[in-house]
Chimera marker file (.cmm) of the C-alpha trace (Angstrom):
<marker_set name="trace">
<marker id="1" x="0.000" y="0.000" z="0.000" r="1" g="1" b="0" radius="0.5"/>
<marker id="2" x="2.925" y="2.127" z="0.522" r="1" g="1" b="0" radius="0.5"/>
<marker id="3" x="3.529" y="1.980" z="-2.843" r="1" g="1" b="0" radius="0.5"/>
<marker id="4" x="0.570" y="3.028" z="-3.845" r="1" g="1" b="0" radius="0.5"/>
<marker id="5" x="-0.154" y="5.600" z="-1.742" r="1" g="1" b="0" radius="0.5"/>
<marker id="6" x="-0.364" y="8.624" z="-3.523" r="1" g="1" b="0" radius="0.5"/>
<marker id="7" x="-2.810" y="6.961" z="-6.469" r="1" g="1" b="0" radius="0.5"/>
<marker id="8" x="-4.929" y="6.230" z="-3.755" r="1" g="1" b="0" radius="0.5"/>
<marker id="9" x="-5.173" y="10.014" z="-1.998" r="1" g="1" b="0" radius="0.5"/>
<marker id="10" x="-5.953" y="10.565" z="-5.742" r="1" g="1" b="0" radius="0.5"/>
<marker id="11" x="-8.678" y="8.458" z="-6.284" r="1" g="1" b="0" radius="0.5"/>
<marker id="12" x="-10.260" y="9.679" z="-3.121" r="1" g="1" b="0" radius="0.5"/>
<marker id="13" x="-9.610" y="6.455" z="-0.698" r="1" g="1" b="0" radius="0.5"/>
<marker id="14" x="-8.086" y="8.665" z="1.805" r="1" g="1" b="0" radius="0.5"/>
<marker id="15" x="-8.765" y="12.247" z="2.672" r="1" g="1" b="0" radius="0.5"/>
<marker id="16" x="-5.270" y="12.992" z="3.395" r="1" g="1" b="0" radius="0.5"/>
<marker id="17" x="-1.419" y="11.573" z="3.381" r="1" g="1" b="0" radius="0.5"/>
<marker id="18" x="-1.525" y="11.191" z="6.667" r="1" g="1" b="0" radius="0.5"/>
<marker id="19" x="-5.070" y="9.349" z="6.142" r="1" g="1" b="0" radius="0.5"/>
<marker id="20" x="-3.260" y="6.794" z="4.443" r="1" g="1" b="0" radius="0.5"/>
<marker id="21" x="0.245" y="6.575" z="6.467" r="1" g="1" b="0" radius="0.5"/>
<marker id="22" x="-2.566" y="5.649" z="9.604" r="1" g="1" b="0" radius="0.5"/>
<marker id="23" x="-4.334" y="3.187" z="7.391" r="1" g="1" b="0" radius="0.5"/>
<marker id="24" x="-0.707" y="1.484" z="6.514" r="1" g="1" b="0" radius="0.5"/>
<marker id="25" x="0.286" y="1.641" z="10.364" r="1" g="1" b="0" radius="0.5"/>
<marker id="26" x="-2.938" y="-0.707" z="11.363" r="1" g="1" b="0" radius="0.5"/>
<marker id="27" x="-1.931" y="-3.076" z="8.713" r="1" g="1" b="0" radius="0.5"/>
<marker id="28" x="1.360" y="-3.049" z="9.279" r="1" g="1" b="0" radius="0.5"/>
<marker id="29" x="0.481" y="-3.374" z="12.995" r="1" g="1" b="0" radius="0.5"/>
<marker id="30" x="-2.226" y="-6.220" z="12.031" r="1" g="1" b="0" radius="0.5"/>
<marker id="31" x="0.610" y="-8.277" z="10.265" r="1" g="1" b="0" radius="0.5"/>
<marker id="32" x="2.729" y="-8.327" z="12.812" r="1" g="1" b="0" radius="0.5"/>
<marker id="33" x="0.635" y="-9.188" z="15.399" r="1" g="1" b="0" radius="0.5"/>
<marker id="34" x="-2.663" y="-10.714" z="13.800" r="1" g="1" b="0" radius="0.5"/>
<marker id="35" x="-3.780" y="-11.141" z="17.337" r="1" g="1" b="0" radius="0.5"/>
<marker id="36" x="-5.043" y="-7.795" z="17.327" r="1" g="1" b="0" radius="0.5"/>
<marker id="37" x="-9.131" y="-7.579" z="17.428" r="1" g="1" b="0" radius="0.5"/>
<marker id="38" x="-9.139" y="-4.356" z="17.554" r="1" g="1" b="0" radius="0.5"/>
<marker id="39" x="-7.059" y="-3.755" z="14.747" r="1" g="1" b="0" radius="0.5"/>
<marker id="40" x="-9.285" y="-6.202" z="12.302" r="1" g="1" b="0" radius="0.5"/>
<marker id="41" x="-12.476" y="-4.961" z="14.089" r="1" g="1" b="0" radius="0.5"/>
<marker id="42" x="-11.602" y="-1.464" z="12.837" r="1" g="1" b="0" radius="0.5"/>
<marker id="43" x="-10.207" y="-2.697" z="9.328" r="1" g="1" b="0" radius="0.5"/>
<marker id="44" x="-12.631" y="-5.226" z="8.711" r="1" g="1" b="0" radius="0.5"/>
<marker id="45" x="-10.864" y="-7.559" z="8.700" r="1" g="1" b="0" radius="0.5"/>
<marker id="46" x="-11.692" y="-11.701" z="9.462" r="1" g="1" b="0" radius="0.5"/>
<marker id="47" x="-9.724" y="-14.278" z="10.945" r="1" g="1" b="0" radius="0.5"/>
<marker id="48" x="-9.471" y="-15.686" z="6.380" r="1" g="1" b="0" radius="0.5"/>
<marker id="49" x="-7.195" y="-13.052" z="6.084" r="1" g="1" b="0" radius="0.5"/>
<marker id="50" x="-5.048" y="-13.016" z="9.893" r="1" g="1" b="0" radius="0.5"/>
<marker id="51" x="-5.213" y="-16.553" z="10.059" r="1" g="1" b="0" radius="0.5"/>
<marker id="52" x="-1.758" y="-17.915" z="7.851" r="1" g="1" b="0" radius="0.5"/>
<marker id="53" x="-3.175" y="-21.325" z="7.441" r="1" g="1" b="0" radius="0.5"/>
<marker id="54" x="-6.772" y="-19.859" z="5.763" r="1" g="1" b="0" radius="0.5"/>
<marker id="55" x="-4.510" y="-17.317" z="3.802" r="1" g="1" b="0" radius="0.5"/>
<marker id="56" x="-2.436" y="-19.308" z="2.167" r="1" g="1" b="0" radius="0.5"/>
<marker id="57" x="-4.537" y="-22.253" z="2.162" r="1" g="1" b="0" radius="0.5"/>
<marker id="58" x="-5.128" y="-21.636" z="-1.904" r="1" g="1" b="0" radius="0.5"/>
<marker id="59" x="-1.960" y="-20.745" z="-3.293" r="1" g="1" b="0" radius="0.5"/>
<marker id="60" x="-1.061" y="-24.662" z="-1.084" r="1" g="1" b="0" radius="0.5"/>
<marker id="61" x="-4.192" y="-26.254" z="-3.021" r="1" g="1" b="0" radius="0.5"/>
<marker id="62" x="-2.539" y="-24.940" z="-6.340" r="1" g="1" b="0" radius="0.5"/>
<marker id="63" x="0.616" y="-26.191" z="-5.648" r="1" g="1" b="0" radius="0.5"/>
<marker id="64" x="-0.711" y="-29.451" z="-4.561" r="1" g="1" b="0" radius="0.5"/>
<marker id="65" x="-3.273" y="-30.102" z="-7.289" r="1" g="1" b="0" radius="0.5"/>
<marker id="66" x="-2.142" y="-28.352" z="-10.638" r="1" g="1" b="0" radius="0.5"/>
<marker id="67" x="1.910" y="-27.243" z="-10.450" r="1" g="1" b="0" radius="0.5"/>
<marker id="68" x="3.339" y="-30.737" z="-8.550" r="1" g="1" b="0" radius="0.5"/>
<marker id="69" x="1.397" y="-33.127" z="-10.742" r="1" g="1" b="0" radius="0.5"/>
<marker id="70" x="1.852" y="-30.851" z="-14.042" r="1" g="1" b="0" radius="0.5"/>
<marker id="71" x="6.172" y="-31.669" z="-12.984" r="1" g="1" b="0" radius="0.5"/>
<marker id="72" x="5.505" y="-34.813" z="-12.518" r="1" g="1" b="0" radius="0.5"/>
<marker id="73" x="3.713" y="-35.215" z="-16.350" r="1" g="1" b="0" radius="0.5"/>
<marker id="74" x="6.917" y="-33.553" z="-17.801" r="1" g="1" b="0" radius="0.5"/>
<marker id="75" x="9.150" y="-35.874" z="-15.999" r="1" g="1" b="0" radius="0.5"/>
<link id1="1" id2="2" r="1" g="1" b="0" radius="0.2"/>
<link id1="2" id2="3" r="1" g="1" b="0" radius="0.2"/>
<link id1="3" id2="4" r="1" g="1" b="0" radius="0.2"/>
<link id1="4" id2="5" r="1" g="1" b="0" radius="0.2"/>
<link id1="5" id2="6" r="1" g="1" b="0" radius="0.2"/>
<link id1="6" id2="7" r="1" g="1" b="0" radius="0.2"/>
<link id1="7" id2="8" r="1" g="1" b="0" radius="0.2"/>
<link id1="8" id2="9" r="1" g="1" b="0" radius="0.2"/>
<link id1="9" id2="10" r="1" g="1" b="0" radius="0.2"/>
<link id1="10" id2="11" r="1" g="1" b="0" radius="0.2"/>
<link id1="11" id2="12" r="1" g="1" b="0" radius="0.2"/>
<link id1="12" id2="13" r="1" g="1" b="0" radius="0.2"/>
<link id1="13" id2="14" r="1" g="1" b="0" radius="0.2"/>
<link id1="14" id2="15" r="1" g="1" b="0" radius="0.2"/>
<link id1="15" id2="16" r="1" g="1" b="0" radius="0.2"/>
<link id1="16" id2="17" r="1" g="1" b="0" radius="0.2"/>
<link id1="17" id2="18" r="1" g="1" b="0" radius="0.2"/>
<link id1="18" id2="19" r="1" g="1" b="0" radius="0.2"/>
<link id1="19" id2="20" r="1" g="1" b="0" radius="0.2"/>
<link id1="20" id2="21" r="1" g="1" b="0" radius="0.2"/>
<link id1="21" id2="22" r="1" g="1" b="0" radius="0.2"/>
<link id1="22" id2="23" r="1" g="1" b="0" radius="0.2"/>
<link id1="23" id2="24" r="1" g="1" b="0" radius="0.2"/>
<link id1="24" id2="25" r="1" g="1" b="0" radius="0.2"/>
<link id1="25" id2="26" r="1" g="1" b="0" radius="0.2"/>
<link id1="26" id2="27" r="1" g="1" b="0" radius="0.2"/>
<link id1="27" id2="28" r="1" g="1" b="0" radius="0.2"/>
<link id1="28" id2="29" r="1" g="1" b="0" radius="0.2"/>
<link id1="29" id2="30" r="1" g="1" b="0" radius="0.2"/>
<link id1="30" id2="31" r="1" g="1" b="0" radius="0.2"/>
<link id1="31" id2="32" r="1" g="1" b="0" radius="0.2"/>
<link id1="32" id2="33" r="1" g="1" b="0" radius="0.2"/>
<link id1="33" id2="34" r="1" g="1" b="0" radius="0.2"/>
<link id1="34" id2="35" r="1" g="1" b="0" radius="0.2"/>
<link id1="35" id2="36" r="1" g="1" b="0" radius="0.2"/>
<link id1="36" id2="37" r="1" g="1" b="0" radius="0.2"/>
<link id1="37" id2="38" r="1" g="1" b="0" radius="0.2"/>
<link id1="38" id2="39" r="1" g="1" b="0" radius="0.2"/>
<link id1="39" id2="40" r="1" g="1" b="0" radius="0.2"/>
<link id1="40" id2="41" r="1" g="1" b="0" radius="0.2"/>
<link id1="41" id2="42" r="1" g="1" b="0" radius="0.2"/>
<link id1="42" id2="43" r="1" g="1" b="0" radius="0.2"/>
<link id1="43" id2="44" r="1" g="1" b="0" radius="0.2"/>
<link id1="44" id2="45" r="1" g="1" b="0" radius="0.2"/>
<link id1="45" id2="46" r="1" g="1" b="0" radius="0.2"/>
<link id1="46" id2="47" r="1" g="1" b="0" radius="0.2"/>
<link id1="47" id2="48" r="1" g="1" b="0" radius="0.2"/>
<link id1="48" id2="49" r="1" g="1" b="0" radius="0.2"/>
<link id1="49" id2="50" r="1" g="1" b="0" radius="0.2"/>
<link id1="50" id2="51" r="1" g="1" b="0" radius="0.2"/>
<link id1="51" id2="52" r="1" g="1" b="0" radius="0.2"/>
<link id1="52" id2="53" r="1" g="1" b="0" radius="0.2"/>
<link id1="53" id2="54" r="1" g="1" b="0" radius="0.2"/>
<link id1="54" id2="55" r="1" g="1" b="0" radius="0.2"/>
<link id1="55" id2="56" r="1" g="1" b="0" radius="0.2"/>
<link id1="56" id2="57" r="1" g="1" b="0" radius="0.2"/>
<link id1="57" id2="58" r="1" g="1" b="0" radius="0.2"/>
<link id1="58" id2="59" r="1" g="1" b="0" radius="0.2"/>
<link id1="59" id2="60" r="1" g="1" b="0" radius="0.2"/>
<link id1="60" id2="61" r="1" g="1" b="0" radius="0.2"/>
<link id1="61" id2="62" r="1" g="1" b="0" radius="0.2"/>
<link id1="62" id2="63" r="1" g="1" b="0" radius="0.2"/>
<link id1="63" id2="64" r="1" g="1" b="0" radius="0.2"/>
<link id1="64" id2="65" r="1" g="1" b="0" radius="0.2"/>
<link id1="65" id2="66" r="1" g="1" b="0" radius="0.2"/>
<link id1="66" id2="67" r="1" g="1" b="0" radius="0.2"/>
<link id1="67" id2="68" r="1" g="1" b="0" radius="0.2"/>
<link id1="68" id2="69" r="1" g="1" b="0" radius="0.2"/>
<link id1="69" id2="70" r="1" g="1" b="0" radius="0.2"/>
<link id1="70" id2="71" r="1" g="1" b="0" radius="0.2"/>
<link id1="71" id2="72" r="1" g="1" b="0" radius="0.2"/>
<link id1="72" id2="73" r="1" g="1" b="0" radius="0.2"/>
<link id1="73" id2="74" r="1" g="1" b="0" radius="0.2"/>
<link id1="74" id2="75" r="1" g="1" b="0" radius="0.2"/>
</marker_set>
């Protein structure tokens, strides 16, 4: 988001930079210690996206199902 900041005080997502550098904080905040209820409570944000295992749970299902047995067809 950092990174993307200023097209997003553009577009009207935040009212201000500092808006935005607050919104980044929580996240940042959020991500290191997904613990936080009050930091998802105020970000909206459920335990699919703080919990690692729920969050990564497709990109493992992809891996498992299409890329490993697509290796093992070229072998």
């Amino acid at each position: 988001t950092w990174c993307r900041l200023e097209k997003l005080i553009e577009l009207k997502f935040f009212e201000t930079r500092r808006a935005g550098e607050r919104y980044v904080e929580y996240l940042e905040a959020l991500n290191a210690d997904p613990s936080r209820f009050d930091l998802s409570w105020l970000l909206g944000i459920d335990s699919d996206i703080t919990s690692e295992d729920v969050r990564q749970i497709e990109v493992r299902n992809w891996v498992h199902r299409l890329v490993l047995p697509m290796m093992q067809l070229r072998r």
